[in-house]
VEXDREN-2710 file (C-alpha; in Angstrom, 1 decimal):
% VEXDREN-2710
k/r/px/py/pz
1/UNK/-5.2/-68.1/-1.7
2/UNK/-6.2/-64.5/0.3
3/UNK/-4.8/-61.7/-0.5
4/UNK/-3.7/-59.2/1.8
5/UNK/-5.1/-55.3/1.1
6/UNK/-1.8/-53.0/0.8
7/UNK/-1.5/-50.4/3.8
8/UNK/-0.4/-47.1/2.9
9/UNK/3.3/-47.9/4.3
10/UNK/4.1/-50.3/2.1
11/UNK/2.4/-48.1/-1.4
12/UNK/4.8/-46.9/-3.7
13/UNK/6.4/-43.4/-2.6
14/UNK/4.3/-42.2/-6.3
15/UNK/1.2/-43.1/-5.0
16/UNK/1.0/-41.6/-1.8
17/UNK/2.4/-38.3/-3.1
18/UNK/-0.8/-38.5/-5.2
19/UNK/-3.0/-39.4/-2.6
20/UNK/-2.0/-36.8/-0.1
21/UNK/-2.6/-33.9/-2.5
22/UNK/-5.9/-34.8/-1.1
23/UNK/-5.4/-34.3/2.3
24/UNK/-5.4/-31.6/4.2
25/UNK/-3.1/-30.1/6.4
26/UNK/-4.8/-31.1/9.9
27/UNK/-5.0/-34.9/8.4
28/UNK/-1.6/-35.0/7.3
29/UNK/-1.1/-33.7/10.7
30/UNK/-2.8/-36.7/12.5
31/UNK/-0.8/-39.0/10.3
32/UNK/2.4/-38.0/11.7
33/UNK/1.4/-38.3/15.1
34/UNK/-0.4/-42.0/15.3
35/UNK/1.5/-43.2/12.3
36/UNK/5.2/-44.1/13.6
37/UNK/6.5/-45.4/10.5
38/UNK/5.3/-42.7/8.3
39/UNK/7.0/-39.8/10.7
40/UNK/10.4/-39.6/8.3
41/UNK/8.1/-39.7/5.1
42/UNK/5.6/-37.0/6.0
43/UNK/6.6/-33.3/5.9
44/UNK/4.0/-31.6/8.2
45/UNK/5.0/-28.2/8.2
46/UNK/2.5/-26.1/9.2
47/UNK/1.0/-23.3/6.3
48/UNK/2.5/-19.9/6.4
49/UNK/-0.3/-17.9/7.1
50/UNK/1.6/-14.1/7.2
51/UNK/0.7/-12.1/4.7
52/UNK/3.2/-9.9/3.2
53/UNK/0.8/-7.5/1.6
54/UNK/-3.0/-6.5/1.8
55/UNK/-5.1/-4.3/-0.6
56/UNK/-8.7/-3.6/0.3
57/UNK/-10.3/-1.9/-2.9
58/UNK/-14.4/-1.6/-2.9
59/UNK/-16.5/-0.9/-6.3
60/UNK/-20.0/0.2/-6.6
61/UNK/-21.4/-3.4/-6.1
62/UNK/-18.5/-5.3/-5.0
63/UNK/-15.2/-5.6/-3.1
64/UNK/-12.4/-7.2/-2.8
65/UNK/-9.2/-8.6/-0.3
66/UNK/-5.7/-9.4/-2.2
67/UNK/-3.4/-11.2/-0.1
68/UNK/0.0/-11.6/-0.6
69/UNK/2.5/-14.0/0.9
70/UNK/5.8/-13.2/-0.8
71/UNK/6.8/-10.0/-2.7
72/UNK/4.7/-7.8/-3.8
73/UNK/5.1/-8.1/-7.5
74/UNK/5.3/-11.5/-7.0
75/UNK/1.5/-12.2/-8.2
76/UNK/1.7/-16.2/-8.1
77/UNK/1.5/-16.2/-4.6
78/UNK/-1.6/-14.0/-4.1
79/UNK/-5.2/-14.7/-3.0
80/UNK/-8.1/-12.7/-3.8
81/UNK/-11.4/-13.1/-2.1
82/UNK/-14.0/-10.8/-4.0
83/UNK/-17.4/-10.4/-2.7
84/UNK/-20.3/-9.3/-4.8
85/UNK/-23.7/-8.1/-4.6
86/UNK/-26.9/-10.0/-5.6
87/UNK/-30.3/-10.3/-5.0
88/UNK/-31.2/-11.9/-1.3
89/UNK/-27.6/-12.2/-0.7
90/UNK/-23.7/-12.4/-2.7
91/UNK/-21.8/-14.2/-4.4
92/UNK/-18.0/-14.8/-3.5
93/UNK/-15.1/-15.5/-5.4
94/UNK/-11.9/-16.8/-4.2
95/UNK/-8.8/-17.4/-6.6
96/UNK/-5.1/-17.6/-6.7
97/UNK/-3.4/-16.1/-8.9
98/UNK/-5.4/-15.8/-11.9
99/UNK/-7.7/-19.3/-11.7
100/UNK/-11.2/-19.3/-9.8
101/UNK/-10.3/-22.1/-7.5
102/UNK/-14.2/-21.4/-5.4
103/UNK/-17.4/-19.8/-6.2
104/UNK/-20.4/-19.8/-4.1
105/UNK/-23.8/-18.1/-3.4
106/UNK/-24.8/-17.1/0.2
107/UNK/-28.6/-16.3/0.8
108/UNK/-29.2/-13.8/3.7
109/UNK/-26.6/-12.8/4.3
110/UNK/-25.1/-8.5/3.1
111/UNK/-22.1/-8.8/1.4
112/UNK/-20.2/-6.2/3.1
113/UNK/-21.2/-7.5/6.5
114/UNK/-19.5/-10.9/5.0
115/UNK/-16.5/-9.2/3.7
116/UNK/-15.9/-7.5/7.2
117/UNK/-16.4/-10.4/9.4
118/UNK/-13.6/-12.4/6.5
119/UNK/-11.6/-9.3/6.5
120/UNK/-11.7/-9.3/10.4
121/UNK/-10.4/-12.6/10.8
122/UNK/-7.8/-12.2/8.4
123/UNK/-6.6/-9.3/10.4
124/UNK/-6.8/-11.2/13.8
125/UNK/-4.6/-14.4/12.4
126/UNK/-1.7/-12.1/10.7
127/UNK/1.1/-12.0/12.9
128/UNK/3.8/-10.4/11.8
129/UNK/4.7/-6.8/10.1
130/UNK/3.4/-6.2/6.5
131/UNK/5.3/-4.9/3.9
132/UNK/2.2/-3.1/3.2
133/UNK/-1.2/-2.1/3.4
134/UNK/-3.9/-0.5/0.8
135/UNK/-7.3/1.0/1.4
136/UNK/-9.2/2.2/-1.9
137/UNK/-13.3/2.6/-0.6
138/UNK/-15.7/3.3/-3.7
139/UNK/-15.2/7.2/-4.0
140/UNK/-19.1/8.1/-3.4
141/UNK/-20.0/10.3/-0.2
142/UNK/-22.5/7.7/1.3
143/UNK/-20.5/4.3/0.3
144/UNK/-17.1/6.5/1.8
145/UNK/-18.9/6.8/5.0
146/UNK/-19.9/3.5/5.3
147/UNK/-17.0/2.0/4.3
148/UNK/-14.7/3.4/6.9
149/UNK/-17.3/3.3/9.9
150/UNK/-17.3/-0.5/9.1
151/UNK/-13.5/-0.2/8.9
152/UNK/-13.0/1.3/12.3
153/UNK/-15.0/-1.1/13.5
154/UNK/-13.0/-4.1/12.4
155/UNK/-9.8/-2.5/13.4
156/UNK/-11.2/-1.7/17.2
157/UNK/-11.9/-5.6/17.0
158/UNK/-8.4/-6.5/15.7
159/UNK/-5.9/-4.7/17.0
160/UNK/-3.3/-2.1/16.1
161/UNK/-2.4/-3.1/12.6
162/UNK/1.4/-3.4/12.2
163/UNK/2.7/-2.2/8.6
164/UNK/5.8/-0.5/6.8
165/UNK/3.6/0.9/4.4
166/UNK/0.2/2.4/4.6
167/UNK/-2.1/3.2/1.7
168/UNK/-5.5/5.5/2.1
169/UNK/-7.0/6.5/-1.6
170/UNK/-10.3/8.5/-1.4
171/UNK/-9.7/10.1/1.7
172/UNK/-10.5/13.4/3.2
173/UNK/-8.1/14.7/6.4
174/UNK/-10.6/13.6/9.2
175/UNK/-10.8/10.3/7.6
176/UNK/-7.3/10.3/7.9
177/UNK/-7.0/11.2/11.2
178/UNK/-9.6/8.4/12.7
179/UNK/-7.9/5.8/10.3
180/UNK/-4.5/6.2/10.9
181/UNK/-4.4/5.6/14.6
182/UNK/-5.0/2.0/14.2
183/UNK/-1.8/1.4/12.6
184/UNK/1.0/0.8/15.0
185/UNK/3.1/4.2/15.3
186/UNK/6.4/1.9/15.7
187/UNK/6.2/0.2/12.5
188/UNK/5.0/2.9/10.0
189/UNK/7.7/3.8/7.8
190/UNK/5.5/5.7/4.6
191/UNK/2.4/6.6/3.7
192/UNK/0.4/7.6/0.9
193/UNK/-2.9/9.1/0.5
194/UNK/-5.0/10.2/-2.1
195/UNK/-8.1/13.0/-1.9
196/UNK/-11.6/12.6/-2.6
197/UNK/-10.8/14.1/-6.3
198/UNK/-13.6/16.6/-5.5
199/UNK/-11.1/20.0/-6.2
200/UNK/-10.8/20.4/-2.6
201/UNK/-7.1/20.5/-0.9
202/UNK/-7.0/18.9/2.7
203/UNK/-4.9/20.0/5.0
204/UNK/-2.4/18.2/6.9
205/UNK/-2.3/20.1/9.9
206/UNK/-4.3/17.4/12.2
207/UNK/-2.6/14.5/10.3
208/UNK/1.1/16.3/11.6
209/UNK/0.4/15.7/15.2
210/UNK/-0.1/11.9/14.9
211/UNK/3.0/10.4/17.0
212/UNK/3.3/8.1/13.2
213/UNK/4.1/11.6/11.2
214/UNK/8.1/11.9/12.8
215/UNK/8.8/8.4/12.6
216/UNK/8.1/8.3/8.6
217/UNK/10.5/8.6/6.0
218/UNK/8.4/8.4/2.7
219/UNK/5.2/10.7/2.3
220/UNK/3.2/10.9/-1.3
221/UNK/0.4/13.0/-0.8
222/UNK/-2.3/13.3/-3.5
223/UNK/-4.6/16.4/-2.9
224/UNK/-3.2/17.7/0.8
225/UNK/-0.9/20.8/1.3
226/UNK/1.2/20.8/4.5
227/UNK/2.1/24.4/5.9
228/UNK/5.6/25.4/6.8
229/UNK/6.8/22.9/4.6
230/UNK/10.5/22.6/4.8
231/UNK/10.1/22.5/8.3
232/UNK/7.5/19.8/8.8
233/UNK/9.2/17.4/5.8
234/UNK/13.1/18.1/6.8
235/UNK/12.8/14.3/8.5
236/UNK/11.6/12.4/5.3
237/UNK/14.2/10.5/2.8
238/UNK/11.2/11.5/0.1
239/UNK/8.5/13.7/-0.6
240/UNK/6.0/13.8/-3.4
241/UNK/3.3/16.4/-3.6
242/UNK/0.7/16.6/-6.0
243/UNK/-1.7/19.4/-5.6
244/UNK/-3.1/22.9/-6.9
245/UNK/-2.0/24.5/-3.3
246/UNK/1.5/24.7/-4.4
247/UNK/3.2/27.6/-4.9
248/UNK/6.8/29.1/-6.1
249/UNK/7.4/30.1/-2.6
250/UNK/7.7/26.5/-1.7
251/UNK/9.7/25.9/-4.0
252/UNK/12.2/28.0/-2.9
253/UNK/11.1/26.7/0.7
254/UNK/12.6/23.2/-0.6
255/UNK/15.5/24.5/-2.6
256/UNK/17.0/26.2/0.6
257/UNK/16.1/22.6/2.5
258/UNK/18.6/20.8/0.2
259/UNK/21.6/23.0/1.9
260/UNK/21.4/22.4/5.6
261/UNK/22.3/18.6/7.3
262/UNK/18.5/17.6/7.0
263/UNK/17.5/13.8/6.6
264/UNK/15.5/14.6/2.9
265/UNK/17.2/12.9/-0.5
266/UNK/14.5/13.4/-2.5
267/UNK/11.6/15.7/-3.5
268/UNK/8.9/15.7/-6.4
269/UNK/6.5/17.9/-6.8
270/UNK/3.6/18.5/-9.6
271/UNK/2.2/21.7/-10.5
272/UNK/-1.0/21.6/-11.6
273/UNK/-0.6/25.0/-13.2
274/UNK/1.4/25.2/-16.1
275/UNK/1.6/28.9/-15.8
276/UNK/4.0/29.1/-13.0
277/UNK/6.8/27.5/-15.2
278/UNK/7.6/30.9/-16.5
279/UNK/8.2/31.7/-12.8
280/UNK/10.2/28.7/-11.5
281/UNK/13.1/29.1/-14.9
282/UNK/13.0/32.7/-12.9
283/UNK/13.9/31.6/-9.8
284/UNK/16.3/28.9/-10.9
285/UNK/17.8/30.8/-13.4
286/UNK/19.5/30.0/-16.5
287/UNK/19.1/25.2/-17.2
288/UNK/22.7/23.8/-17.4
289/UNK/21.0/21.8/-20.0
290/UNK/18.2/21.3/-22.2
291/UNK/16.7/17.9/-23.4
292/UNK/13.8/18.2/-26.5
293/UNK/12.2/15.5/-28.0
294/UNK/8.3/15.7/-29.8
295/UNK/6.7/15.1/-26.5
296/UNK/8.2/16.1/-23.4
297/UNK/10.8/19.2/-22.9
298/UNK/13.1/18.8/-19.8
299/UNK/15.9/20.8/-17.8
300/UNK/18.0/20.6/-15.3
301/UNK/20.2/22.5/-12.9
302/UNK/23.2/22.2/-10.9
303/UNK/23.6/24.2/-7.2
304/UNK/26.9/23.4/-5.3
305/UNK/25.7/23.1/-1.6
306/UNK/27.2/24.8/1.1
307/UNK/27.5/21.2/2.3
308/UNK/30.9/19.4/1.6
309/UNK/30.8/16.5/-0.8
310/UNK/27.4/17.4/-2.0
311/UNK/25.1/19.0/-4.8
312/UNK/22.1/19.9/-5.6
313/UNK/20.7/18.7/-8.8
314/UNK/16.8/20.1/-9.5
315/UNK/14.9/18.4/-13.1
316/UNK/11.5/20.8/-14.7
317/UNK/9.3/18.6/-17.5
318/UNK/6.2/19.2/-18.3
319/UNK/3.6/15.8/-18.3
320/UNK/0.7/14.9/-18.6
321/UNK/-0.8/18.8/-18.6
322/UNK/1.3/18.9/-15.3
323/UNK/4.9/20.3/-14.7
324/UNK/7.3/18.1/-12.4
325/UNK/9.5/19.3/-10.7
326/UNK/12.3/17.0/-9.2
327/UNK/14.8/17.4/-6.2
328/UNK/18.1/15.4/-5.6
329/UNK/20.6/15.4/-3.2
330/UNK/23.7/13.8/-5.1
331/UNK/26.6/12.8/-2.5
332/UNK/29.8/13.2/-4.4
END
């Protein structure tokens, strides 16, 4: 008596589930095309390959791409592909979510050179708009300047980048202003960026005449001072400003914003200078209403706008040795 092998047609639906987790997609692929009977059984669609986020962040002997293909704060559908120095050549680590799924050792061979050449082709295969996109180079001079001459260079290779959301942290104005290019103008919707945390303000004033600055609506700026403030921000839904080049004249600058048809909702600003509260309960005159608890001490204020329907409604606490100061447009 013979007895004939079993094709893969006529296994048990339980035990080809199991055997094409072993597959991949291009053999699954080939399946479906010289396989007629297995056409209805096979699902071959193809990978999403779009990223909705990436975050480039660089330490002193490593760095590191996180991908994400659904939400952002969805962290079980992110990769991470870290690259790391060692002697005669790296080590890489690639993992999703939070298990090491690949490690290897590559002789030779620069790390960063590796990481930009990945990084490249990652760039040159995503498609469609991110949600977002974060830079964070290792804040040292000589690594900085490395780090975004390499950057440039993959960008020049890849094409204008096309996100809602860009993210520069250790960055100095020019750095800004050769970055920022890159990113398609028609796409942009916010920005942040973050100095060199060095004590030195950067100015905006180059950064302004980018065809991306009027099509924005959110700007957090860490360390840069715009001048003529109201006028250049009167576009924005938001604005938040954290640096020592702020004064109460800007305040007022702001405060006077809030009562003509402008686009701005919202405004926060931190003081670095805890002296110039004195000076702002001055200006705003007497809090509608006082809040006091062991830590934090907070006011608020109420200004009728010249607008119909609307109000102006302005929040002082101190935090973290800083003073916020809040500004809301409330639509009645």
């Amino acid at each position: 008596m013979s007895l004939v092998e079993p094709t893969l047609v006529a296994m048990p639906e339980v035990v080809k589930d199991h055997l094409f987790q072993y597959l991949s997609y291009f053999d699954i692929a080939r399946l479906h095309k010289t396989c007629h009977d297995l056409r209805d059984y096979i699902n071959v669609s193809r990978p999403d390959s779009r990223y909705h986020m990436i975050k480039v962040v660089q330490a002193a002997d490593n760095i590191q791409v996180n991908t994400m293909s659904e939400h952002r704060y969805d962290r079980t559908n992110s990769l991470v592909l870290k690259y790391r120095k060692r002697d005669g050549g790296f080590l890489v680590n690639a993992s999703v979510y939070t298990t090491d799924d690949f490690r290897s050792c590559v002789d030779g061979v620069d790390y960063l050179e590796a990481f930009f050449r990945d990084f490249g082709m990652i760039l040159q295969h995503q498609k469609s708009i991110l949600f977002e996109m974060e830079i964070s180079p290792f804040n040292s001079r000589k690594q900085r300047s490395q780090f975004w001459k390499a950057m440039q260079k993959v960008f020049e290779e890849s094409g204008r980048i096309r996100s809602q959301s860009c993210i520069l942290k250790h960055v100095t104005a020019p750095d800004v202003i050769s970055i920022l290019p890159f990113f398609d103008a028609t796409c942009i919707e916010d920005i942040k960026l973050i100095g060199m945390k060095d004590g030195q303000v950067n100015p905006m004033d180059g950064i302004m005449e980018l065809e991306h600055w009027k099509n924005l609506k959110a700007v957090i700026l860490d360390d840069f001072s715009i001048g003529n403030m109201a006028q250049n921000i009167a576009h924005l839904n938001y604005f938040c400003c954290d640096t020592p080049a702020l004064t109460v004249e800007d305040v007022i600058q702001i405060k006077n914003l809030f009562f003509h048809p402008t686009q701005i909702s919202r405004c926060h600003f931190v003081f670095r200078d805890l002296n110039i509260k004195q000076n702002l309960y001055n200006f705003l005159g007497p809090a509608e209403e006082r809040g006091e608890n062991v830590h934090v001490e907070k006011k608020k204020w109420s200004f009728q706008s010249p607008i119909g329907g609307q109000e102006l409604k302005v929040t002082i606490f101190p935090a973290n040795e800083k003073l916020n100061i809040w500004f809301d447009r409330i639509i009645k």
